[in-house]
Structure formats: C-alpha cells, structure tokens
C-alpha positions in Angstrom: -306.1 133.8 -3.0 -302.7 133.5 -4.3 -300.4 130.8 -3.2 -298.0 128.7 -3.8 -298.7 125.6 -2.4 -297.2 122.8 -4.5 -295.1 124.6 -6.9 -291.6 123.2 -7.7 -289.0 125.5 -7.6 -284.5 125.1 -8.1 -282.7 128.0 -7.1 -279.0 128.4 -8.1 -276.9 130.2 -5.2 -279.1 129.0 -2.5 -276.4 128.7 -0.2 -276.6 132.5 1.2 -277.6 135.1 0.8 -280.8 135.6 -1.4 -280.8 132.3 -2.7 -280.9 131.0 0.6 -283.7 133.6 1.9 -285.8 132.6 -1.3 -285.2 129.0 -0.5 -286.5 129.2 2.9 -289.7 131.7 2.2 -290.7 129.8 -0.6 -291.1 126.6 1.4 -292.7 128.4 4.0 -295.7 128.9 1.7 -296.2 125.6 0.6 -293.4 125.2 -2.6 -290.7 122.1 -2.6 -287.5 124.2 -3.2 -284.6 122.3 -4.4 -281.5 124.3 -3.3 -278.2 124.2 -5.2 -274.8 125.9 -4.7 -270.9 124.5 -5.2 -270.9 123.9 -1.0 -272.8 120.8 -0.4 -272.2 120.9 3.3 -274.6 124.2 3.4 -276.7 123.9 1.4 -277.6 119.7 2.8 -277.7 122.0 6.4 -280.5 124.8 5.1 -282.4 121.9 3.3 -282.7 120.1 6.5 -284.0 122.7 8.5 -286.7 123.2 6.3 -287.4 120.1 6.8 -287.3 119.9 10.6 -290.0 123.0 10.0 -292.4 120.6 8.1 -291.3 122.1 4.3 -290.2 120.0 1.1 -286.6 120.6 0.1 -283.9 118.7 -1.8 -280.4 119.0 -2.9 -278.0 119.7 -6.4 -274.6 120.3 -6.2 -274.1 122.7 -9.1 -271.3 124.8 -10.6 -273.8 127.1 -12.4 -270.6 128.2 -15.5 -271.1 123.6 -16.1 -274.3 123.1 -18.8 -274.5 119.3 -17.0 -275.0 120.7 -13.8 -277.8 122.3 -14.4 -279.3 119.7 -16.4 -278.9 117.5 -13.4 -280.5 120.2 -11.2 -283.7 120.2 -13.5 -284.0 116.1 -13.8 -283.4 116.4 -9.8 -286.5 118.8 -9.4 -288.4 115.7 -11.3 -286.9 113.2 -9.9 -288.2 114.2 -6.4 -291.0 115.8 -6.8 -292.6 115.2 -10.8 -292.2 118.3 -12.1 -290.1 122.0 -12.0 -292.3 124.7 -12.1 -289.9 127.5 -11.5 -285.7 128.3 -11.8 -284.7 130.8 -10.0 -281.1 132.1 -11.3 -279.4 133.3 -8.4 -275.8 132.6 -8.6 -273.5 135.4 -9.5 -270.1 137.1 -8.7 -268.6 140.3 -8.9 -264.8 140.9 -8.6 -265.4 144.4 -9.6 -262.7 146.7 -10.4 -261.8 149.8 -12.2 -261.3 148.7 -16.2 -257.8 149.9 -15.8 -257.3 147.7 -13.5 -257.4 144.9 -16.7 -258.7 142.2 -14.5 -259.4 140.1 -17.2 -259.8 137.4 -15.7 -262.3 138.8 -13.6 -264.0 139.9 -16.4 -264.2 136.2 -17.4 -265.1 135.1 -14.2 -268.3 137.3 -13.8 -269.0 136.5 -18.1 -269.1 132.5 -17.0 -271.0 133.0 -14.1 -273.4 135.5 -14.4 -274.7 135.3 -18.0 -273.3 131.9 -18.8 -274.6 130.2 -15.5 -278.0 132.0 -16.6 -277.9 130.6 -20.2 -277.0 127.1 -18.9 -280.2 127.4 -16.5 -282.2 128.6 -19.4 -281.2 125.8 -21.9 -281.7 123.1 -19.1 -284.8 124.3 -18.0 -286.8 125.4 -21.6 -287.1 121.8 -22.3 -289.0 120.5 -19.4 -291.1 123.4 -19.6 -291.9 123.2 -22.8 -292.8 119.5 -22.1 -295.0 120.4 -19.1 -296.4 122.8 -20.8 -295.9 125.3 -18.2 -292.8 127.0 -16.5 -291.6 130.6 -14.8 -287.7 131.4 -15.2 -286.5 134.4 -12.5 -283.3 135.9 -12.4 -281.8 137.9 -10.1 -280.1 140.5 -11.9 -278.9 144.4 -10.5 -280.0 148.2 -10.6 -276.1 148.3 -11.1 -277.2 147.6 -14.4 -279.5 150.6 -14.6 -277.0 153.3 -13.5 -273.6 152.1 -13.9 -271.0 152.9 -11.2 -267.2 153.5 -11.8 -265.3 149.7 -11.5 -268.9 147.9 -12.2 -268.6 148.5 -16.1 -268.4 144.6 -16.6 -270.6 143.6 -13.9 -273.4 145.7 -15.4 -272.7 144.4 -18.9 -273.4 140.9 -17.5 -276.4 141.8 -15.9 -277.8 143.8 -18.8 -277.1 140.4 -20.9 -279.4 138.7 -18.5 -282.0 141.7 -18.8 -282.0 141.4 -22.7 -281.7 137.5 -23.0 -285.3 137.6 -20.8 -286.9 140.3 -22.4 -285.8 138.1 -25.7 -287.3 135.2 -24.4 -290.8 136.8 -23.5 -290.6 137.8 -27.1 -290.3 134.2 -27.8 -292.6 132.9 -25.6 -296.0 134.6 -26.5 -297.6 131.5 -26.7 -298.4 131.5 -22.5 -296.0 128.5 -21.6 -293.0 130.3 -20.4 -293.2 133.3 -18.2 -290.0 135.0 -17.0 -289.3 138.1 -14.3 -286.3 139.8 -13.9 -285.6 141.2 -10.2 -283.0 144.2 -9.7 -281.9 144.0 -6.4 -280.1 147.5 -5.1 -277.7 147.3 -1.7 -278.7 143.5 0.2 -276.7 142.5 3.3 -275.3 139.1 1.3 -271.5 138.8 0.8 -271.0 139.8 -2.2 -268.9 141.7 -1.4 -266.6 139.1 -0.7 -265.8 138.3 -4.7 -264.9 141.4 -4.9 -261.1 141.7 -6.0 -260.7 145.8 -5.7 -259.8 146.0 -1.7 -261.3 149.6 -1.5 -263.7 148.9 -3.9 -264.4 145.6 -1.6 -264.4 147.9 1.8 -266.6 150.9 0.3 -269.3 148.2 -0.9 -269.1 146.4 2.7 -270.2 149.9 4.5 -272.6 150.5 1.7 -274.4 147.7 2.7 -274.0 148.3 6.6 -275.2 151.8 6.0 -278.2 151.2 3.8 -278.8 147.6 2.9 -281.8 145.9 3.2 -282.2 141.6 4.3 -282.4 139.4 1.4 -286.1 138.5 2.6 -287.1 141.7 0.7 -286.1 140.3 -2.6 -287.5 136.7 -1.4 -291.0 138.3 -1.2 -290.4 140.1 -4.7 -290.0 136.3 -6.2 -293.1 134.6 -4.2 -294.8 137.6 -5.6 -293.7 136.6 -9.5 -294.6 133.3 -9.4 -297.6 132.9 -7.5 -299.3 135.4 -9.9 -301.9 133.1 -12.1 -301.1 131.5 -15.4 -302.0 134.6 -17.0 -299.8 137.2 -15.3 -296.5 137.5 -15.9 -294.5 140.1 -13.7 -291.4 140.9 -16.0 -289.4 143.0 -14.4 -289.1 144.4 -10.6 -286.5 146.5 -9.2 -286.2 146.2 -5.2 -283.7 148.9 -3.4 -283.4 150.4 0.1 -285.6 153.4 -0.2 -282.1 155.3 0.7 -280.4 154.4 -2.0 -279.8 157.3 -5.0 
C-alpha cells in the first residue's frame, strides 16, 4: 500500500491556501512537513496544530524571490528531521492586469516570485538530493498557462517557465534520483485573488472562484498522490479544475 509515512517534505506558501491544505494533509498521513511563508505568526500557528493532532511539523521563515532562504529552508528540513525528501513550490503571486495596463512592476513582481522563487527552490534543493540520493520537486503551477486569458499574458509566461524548467529537469534527471510533477490547479478558493492589482480584474476572479471553485484539499490530494508513488513512478504532470470550468 502506498504511504507516506516518514517522508520529509518543505512547502513554500504554506501559510494559506494550498500550501497550507498540503501542509496539513500531508502530516495527516504520516510525512513531517516543514511549513514556510514571509508571516511567521501563521505559519508557527498551523504548525502547532499539527502538532496538538499528533503530526511532525517545523518552521522557515522564507521570502521565496531570497536564494538564502531557501537554502535555509532545505538545511532546516535536515536539521529536524535528517533528510528532505520532497519541495513542494507553492508560493506565487498574480497582480494580473491587461498588458496595456504596463504594470511593469507587476510584471517583475510575479517574474521574482513565481519562476525565480521556483529556481531558488530548485538550486537549494538539487544538492541535498543529489547527496541523498533521492528527492521529488512539485510545483504548483496553473491551467492559466494552458489557455491563456486576457490580463494573464505574464502570469502564464511565468508558469509556463516553471512547466519547461521541470520538464528540462526530468530530461536531466534520467538517472532515477530526482523525480519532479507539475500540478495545474484551475479556479481554488485561496486568495489569490488578493495580489491581484486590476480592481475588476480582482472582483471578476473573486466571483469566479465563489461560483465554481473548488477547496485547496483537492489539489493537496493531487501532491500525496505524486509523491507517495514508488521510487519508480514518477507522476509529471497533473492538471486539477472544477469539473465546471471551460
């Protein structure tokens, strides 16, 4: 039977959201979780009530766009535990807007965060795999990136980046140490929607998700499902939407 009783697993953005449903499902089944996120105060709060449940869980204070953060999220996975088995990259943004607009700092914004925070996860978590000999990198990604929506032009570039850096990776990683899965999440009640800088695009994306959104357990259960697959499995890519949703 699958499980995933002792696995080690960091997750970026575990403040909310998915991060936070991961976090919490994952323990459930028997993995230590290390949650990070930039608020300490919630993240310290959802690690303790795994806790109080009889789960594993520590804490990292990370800015995901800082290459030393996420170094010192890996080396706290070891530290506490002997070993990271898993990253899950969950941390992103989206101040989407029209490109008209010319929110270029926005742009830049969702650029550091969303690819950069997932390169920064990759190049602090390759090593210690590599040295284990073992190791699964997930990243939540977006169908946004599959159909492409006016105002999410930039959004979808970054998460198509993350879809080609891990398809380039399993290229590079034929050798069975390092598995990676990429999960395309379509409308999730998280708020998201709150980095959002376009107000209608904001209030059109917040009814979306009222109308039609699914809980972020569903995309939880889509990353137990990854990485409690054997040694030999690798799940590389899943998309999970409302069964609504064009």
């Amino acid at each position: 039977m699958l499980s995933l009783q002792g696995k080690i697993v960091a997750i970026t953005g575990a403040s909310g959201g998915i991060g936070e449903a991961t976090a919490r499902l994952l323990a459930q089944r028997g993995a230590a979780v290390v949650l990070s996120a930039r608020r300490s105060e919630r993240i310290d709060a959802i690690a303790q009530e795994i806790r109080e449940q009889g789960g594993r869980a520590a804490t990292c204070v990370v800015d995901v766009t800082k290459a030393e953060d996420l170094r010192r999220l890996v080396s706290t996975a070891i530290d506490r535990f002997g070993r990271i088995d898993v990253l899950v990259n969950n941390a992103g943004i989206a101040p989407i807007s029209p490109l008209a607009d010319l929110d270029t700092e926005g742009w830049s914004a969702m650029i550091d965060v969303n690819l950069r925070g997932t390169l920064n996860g990759i190049a602090a978590a390759l090593p210690a795999f590599r040295e284990q000999g073992s190791g699964h990198l997930v990243s939540i990604v977006s169908v946004a990136g599959l159909t492409v929506s006016p105002s999410m032009a930039v959004y979808a570039a970054t998460k198509n980046a993350v879809r080609t850096v891990h398809e380039g990776l399993r290229r590079e990683s034929t050798d069975g140490v390092v598995r990676t899965t990429a999960i395309s999440p379509g409308y999730i009640r998280t708020d998201l929607a709150d980095s959002m800088a376009d107000p209608h695009v904001r209030e059109q994306t917040r009814k979306n998700m009222d109308a039609m959104g699914i809980p972020p357990a569903a995309v939880a259960r889509a990353v137990a499902f990854a990485i409690e697959q054997p040694a030999d499995v690798e799940i590389g890519e899943i998309n999970v939407r409302p069964t609504v949703q064009a």
